[in-house]
C-alpha positions in Angstrom: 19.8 3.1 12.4 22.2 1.6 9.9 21.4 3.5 6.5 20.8 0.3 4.2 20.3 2.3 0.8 23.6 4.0 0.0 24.0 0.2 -2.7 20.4 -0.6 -2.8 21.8 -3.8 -5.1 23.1 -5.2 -1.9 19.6 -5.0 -0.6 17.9 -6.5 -3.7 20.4 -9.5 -3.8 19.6 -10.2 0.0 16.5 -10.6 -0.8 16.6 -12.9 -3.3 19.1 -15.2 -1.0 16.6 -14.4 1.7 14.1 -16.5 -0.9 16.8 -18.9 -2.5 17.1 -19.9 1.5 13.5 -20.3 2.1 13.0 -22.4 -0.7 15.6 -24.5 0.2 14.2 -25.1 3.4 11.1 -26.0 1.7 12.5 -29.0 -0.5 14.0 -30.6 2.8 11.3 -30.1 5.1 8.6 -31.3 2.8 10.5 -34.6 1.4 7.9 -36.3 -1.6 7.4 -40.0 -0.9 8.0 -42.0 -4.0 5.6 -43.0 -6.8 4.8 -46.7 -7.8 3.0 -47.0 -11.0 2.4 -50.2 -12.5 3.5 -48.7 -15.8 4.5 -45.5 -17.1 2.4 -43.1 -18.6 3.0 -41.3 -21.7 2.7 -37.5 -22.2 0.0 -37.2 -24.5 -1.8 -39.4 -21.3 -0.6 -37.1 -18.7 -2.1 -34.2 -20.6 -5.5 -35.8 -21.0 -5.5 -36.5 -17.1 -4.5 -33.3 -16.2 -7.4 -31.7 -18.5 -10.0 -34.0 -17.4 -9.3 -32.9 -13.4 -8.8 -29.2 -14.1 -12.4 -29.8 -15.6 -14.2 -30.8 -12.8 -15.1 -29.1 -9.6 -14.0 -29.0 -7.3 -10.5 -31.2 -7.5 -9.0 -32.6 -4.3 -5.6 -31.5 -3.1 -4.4 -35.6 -3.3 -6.1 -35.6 -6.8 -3.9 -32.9 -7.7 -0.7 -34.2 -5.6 -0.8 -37.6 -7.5 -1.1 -36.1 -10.7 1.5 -33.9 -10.2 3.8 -36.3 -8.4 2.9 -38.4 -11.6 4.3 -35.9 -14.3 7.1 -35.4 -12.4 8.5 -38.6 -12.9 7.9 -38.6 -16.5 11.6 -38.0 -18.1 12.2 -36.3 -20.1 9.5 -33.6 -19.1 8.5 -31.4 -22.1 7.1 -27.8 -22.2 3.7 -29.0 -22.0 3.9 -31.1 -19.1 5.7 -28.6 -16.8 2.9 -26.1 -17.7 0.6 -28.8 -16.3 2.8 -30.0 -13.4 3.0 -26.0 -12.4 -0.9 -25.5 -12.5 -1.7 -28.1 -10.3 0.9 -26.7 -7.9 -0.5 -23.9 -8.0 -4.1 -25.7 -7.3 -6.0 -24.1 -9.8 -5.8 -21.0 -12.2 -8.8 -18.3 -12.6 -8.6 -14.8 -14.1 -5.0 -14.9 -13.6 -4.8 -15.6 -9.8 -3.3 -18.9 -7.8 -5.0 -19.5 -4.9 -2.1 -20.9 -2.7 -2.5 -24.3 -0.5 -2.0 -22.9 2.5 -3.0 -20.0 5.1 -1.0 -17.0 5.5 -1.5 -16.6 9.2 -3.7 -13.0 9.8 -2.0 -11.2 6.9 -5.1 -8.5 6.4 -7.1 -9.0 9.3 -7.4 -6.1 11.7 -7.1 -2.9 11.1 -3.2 -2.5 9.7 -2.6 -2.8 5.8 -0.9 -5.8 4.0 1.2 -4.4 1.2 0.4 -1.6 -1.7 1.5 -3.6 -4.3 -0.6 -6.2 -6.6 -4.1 -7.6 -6.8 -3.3 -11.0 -6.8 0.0 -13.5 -6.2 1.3 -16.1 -8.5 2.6 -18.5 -6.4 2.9 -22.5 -5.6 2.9 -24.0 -2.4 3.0 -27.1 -0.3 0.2 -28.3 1.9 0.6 -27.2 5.3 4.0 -26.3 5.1 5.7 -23.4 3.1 4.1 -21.4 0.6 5.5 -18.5 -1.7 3.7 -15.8 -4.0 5.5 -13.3 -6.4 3.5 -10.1 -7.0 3.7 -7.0 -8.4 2.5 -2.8 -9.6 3.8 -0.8 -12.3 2.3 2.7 -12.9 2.9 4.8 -15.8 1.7 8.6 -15.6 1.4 11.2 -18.5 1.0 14.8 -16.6 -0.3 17.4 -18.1 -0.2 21.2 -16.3 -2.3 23.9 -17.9 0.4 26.4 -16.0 2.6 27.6 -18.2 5.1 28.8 -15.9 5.6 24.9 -15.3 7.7 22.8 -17.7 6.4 19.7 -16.2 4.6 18.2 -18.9 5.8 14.6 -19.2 5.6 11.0 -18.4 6.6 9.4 -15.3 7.1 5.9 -13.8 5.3 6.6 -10.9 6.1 3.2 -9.0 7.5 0.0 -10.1 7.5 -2.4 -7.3 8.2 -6.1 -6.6 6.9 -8.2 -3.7 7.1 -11.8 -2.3 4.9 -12.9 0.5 3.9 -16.1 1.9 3.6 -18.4 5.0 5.9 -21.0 6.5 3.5 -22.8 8.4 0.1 -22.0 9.6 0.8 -19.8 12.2 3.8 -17.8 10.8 3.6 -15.3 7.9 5.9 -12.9 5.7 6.4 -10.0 3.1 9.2 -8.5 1.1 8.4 -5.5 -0.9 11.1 -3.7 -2.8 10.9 0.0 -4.9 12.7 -0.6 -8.1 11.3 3.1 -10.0 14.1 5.7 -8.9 17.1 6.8 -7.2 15.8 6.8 -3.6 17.7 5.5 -1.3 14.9 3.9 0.9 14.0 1.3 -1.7 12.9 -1.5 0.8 9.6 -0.9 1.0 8.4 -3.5 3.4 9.5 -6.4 5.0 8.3 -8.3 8.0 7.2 -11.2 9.9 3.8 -11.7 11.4 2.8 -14.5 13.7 -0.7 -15.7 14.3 -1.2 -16.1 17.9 -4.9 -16.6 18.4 -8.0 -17.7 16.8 -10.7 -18.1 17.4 -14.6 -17.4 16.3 -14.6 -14.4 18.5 -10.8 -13.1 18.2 -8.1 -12.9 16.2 -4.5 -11.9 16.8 -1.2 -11.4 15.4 2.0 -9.7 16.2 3.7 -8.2 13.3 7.8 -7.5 13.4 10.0 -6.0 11.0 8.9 -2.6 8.5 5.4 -1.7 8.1 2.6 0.8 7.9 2.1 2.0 11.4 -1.6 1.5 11.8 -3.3 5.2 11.3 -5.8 6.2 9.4 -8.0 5.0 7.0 -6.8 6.1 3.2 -3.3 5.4 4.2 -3.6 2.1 5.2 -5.9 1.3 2.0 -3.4 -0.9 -0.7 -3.0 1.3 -3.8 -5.7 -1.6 -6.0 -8.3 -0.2 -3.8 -7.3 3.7 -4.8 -9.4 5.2 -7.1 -7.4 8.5 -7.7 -4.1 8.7 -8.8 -2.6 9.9 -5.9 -3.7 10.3 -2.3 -5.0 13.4 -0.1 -2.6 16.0 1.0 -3.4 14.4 4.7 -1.7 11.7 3.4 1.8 13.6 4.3 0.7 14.0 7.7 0.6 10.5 8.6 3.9 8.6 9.8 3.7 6.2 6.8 6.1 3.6 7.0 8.6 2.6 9.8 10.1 0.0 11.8 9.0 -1.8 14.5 6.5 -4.4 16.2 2.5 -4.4 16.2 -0.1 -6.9 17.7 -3.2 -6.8 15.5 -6.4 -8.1 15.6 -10.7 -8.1 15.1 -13.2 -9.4 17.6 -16.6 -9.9 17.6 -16.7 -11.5 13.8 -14.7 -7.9 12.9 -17.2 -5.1 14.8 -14.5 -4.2 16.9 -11.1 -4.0 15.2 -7.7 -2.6 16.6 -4.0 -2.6 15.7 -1.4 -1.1 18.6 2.4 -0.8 17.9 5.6 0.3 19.1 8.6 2.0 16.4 11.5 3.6 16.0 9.7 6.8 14.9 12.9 7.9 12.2 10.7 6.7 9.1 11.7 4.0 6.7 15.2 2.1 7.8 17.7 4.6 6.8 16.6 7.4 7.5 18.9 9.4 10.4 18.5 8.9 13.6 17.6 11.1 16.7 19.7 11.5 19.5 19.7 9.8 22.9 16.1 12.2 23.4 14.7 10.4 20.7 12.3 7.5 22.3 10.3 5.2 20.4 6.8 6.1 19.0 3.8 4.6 20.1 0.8 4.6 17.3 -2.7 2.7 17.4 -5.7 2.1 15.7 -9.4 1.5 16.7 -12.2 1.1 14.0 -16.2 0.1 14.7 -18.8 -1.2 13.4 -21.5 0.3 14.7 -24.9 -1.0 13.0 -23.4 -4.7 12.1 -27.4 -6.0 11.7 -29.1 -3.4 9.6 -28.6 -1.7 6.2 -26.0 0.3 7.8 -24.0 -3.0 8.3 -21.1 -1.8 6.2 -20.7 1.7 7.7 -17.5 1.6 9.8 -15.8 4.6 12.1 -12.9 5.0 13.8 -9.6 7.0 15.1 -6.1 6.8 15.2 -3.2 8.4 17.0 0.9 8.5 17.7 3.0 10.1 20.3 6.5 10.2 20.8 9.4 12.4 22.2 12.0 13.2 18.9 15.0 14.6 17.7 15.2 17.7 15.4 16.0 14.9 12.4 12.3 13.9 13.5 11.3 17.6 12.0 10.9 17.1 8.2 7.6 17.9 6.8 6.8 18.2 3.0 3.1 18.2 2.4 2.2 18.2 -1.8 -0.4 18.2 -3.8 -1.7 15.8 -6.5 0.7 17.0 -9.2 3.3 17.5 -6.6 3.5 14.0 -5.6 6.6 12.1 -6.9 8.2 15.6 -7.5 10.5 17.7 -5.0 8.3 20.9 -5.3 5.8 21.3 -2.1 3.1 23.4 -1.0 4.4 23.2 2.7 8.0 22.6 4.2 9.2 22.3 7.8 13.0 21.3 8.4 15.2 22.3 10.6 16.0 25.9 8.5 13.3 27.8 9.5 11.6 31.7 9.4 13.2 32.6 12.8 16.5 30.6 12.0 17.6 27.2 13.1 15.7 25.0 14.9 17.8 24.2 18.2 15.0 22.2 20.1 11.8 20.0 19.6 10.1 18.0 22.1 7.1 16.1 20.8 5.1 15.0 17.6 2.0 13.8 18.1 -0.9 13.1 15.5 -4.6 12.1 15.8 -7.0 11.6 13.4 -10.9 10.6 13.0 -12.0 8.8 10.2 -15.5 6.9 8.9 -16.7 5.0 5.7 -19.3 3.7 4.2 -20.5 1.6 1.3 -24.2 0.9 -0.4 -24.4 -1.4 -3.7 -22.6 0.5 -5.9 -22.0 3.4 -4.0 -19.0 4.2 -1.3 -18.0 7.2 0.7 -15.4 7.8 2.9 -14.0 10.8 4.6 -10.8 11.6 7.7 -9.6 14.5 10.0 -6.1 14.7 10.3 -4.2 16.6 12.6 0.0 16.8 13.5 1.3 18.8 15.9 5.1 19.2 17.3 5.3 21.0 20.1 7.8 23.4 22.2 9.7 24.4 19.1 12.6 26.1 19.8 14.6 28.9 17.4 17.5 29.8 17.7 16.5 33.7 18.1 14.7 32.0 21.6 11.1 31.5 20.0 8.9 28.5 21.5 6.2 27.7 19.9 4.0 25.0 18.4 3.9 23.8 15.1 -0.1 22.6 14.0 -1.3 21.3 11.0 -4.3 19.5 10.0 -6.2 18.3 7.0 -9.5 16.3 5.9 -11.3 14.9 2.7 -14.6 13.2 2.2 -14.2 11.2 -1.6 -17.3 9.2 -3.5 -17.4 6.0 -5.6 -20.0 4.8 -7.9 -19.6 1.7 -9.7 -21.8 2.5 -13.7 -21.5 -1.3 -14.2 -23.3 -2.7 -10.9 -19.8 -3.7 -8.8 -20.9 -3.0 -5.3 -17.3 -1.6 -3.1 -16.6 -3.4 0.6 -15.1 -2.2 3.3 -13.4 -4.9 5.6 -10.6 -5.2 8.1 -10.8 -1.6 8.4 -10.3 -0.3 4.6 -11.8 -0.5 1.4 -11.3 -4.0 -0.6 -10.2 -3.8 -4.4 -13.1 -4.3 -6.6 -13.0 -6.7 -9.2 -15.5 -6.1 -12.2 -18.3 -8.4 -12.8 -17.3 -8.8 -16.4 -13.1 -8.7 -17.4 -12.6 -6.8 -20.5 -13.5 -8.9 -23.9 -14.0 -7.9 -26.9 -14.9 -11.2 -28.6 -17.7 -11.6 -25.6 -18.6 -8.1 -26.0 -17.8 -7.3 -22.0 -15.6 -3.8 -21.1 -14.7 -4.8 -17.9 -16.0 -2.2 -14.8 -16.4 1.4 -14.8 -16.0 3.7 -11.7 -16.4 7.6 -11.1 -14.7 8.7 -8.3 -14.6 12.4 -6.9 -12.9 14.0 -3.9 -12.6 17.5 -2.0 -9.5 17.9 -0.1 -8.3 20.8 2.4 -4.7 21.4 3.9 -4.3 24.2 6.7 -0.3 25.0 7.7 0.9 26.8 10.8 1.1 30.4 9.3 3.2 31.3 12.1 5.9 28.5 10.5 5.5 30.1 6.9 8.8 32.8 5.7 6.3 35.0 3.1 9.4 35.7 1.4 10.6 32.5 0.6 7.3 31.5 -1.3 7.7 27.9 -0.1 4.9 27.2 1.4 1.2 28.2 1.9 -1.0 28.5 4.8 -4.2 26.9 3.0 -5.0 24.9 -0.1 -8.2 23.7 -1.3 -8.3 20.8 -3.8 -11.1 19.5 -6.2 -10.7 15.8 -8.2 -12.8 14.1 -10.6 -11.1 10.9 -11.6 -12.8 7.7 -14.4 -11.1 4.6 -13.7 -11.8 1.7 -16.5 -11.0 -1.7 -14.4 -10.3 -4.0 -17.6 -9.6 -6.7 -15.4 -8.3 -7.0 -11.4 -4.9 -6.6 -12.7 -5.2 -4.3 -15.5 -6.6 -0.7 -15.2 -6.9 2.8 -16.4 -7.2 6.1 -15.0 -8.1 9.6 -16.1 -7.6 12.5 -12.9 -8.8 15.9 -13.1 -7.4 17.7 -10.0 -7.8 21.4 -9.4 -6.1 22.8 -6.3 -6.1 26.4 -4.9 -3.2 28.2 -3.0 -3.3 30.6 -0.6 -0.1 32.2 -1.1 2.0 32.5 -4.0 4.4 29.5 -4.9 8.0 30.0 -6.4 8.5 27.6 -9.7 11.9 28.9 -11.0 14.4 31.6 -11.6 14.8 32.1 -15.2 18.5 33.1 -16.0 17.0 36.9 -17.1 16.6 37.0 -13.2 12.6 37.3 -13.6 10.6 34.6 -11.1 8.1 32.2 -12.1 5.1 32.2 -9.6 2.2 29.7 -9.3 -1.1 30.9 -7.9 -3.0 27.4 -8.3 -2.5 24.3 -10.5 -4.4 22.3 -13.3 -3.4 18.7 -13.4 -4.3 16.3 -15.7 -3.0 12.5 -14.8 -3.4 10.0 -17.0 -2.3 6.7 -15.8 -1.4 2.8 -16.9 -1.7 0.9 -13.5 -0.7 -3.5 -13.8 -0.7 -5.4 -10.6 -0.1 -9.1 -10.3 
């Protein structure tokens, strides 16, 4: 593949052409038909009308068209009106969210994940034709390590993230996600097409094109509004993530039976290096259940996952972290092509599988996975074959002190929004949630160079997390996460010569999450 992020700029400004084009398209496609008034209307009138409909409930899509089309031929058009002329474009404005004119084909429906960033869009659209939202998440972290070996204490953008998504008619959708927080290359986060190609009571269907989460597992599909931690499991480094390639999706049977099914490149995001001619693509799929749809087990959903695919040795790049690990390079497992017995001179398959199920009563909500990669036939250059195994699980719990009750639909947990946004003149704090987790990691001890101390064969992690929900865009969280090692980890070599070790870590995370 073409590596796209050696001038991530270049990517950004496509983007935003990408847009200027689509918007352009819009204002031909959808021509307005002109206004006849009898007489003109003044400013201070077009206010009052626009008051008096945002007032009532519900208001008509023509009700708002001919206001809008009304105040747009007003000249000229002061601050005031195009605030008004942009809320009725918008159809209507509550707790900060548009809710845009049109569908957006089967953009969450299944069992593959929309888009981590943002709660809500901003956006304005036309009926039936094209519509456009702008969204958003920016998380600010403060770590604290009680290790002092570690010189980590600090804060941290941990993501900063931009997104546009939308549909241009009712059958075809789209999403543009872009990483503005660091120097990765791999700063195009998402971007794809998805077109509707059935629905019906019983079945929906869509086929998805472009980058994407491969649909696999439960926690990684989940959008980061719906995490209640502030980072995910160490299974979470086990899954294949994001790549590119194609996907139908879909639900049946008013969602009990939900499935996503893909074909991709299996390199990772675009960018990364490819395989050689050996390297085929990588098939991945999804099936979740609801087993008890009619009884107070309704929202209890399982379900599995799994990839295969022949690779490359650039395929064989493993880093597995731990909660205050994450966004760092430092590791608690790492598997490249430099290993123990030498360099790797052969691989011929990674394959992954995981179980998964979840469940969710009032204000209560549990969830829990099995995950398991394996590459197999290894070869060394000292003439070793082997596998390479690794597996992990984590069962988590929610519970909501203000009375929210947590969902899970099309396969994942829904963000919550709090029954009362934050408001101090109405005396409301907004929702409260506890949220806990146990987490395990086991490595291929056969894979681990004891004198390298760069990775351990186990690590057992405990997290107790408060998250304050001041509003759906606007939250707080306070993470606690001990994790045990194993094996000794290597921090530094101080210039004296002596070696800073780590035997476990303390974490403390507090973090400032917005999403729009």
């Amino acid at each position: 593949m073409a590596g796209m992020g050696k001038k991530p700029q270049k990517v950004f400004l496509t983007i935003i052409f990408f847009v200027g084009c689509l918007l352009s398209f819009h204002k031909v496609a959808s021509p307005q038909e002109p206004v006849t008034t009898k007489e003109s209307i003044s400013t201070q009138e077009s206010i009052n009308t626009q008051e008096s409909i945002t007032a009532q409930e519900p208001v008509t899509a023509q009700e708002a068209v001919n206001v809008d089309q009304n105040i747009k031929a007003l000249e000229p058009e002061d601050a005031s009106m195009k605030w008004a002329r942009r809320s009725l474009a918008g159809a209507s404005l509550k707790d900060g969210f548009s809710v845009p004119v049109s569908g957006s084909g089967v953009s969450g429906s299944g069992v593959s994940e929309v888009g981590d960033s943002g709660s809500g869009d901003f956006g304005a659209g036309g009926e039936d034709t094209f519509d456009l939202h702008l969204g958003g998440s920016f998380q600010v972290d403060y770590r604290y390590y009680q290790e002092n070996s570690r010189a980590d204490n600090c804060f941290d953008i941990r993501q900063a993230r931009l997104f546009l998504s939308g549909s241009l008619n009712h059958f075809i959708s789209y999403r543009i996600e872009y990483e503005l927080q660091g120097n990765d290359s791999q700063n195009l986060i998402e971007v794809y097409g998805e077109w509707e190609i059935i629905r019906q009571n019983l079945l929906m269907s869509g086929l998805r094109i472009g980058q994407f989460k491969e649909p696999y597992g439960l926690e990684c599909q989940t959008r980061e509004s719906a995490l209640f931690f502030v980072e995910r499991s160490m299974g979470y480094y086990l899954t294949p993530q994001r790549d590119v390639g194609l996907m139908f999706s879909g639900s049946s049977y008013h969602e009990i039976i939900q499935y996503a099914a893909g074909l991709f490149n299996g390199d990772g995001r675009d960018g990364s290096t490819k395989g050689s001619r050996n390297d085929q693509l990588e098939v991945a799929a999804r099936l979740v259940l609801i087993p008890f749809p009619w009884s107070w087990l309704e929202s209890l959903q399982i379900g599995g996952s799994l990839t295969q695919s022949r690779i490359d040795l650039s395929n064989v790049a493993l880093e597995v972290k731990s909660s205050g690990m994450a966004g760092t390079s430092r590791c608690i497992f790492v598997l490249n092509q430099n290993t123990k017995f030498g360099l790797l001179q052969k691989v011929k398959e990674r394959d992954r599988w995981a179980l998964e199920a979840g469940w969710s009563l009032g204000p209560l909500a549990v969830q829990g996975e099995y995950l398991n990669l394996k590459y197999k036939n290894l070869e060394s250059s000292g003439g070793n074959v082997r596998d390479a195994d690794f597996s992990s699980w984590y069962g988590s719990a929610l519970l909501f002190f203000t009375g929210e009750s947590p969902v899970f639909k099309g396969g994942v947990l829904q963000p919550v929004k709090p029954k009362n946004n934050l408001d101090w003149s109405a005396g409301t704090w907004g929702g409260l949630v506890l949220a806990t987790r146990v987490d395990h990691f086991s490595g291929d001890k056969a894979w681990i160079k004891k004198d390298a101390f760069i990775s351990v064969e186990k690590a057992n992690a405990y997290s107790v997390a408060l998250n304050w929900i001041m509003n759906p865009m606007l939250r707080l969280i306070i993470d606690y996460t001990y994790t045990d090692f194993s094996d000794h980890l290597r921090v530094r070599v101080n210039p004296d010569g002596k070696v800073d070790y780590i035997y476990d870590e303390h974490v403390l995370t507090t973090r400032f999450h917005i999403a729009f």
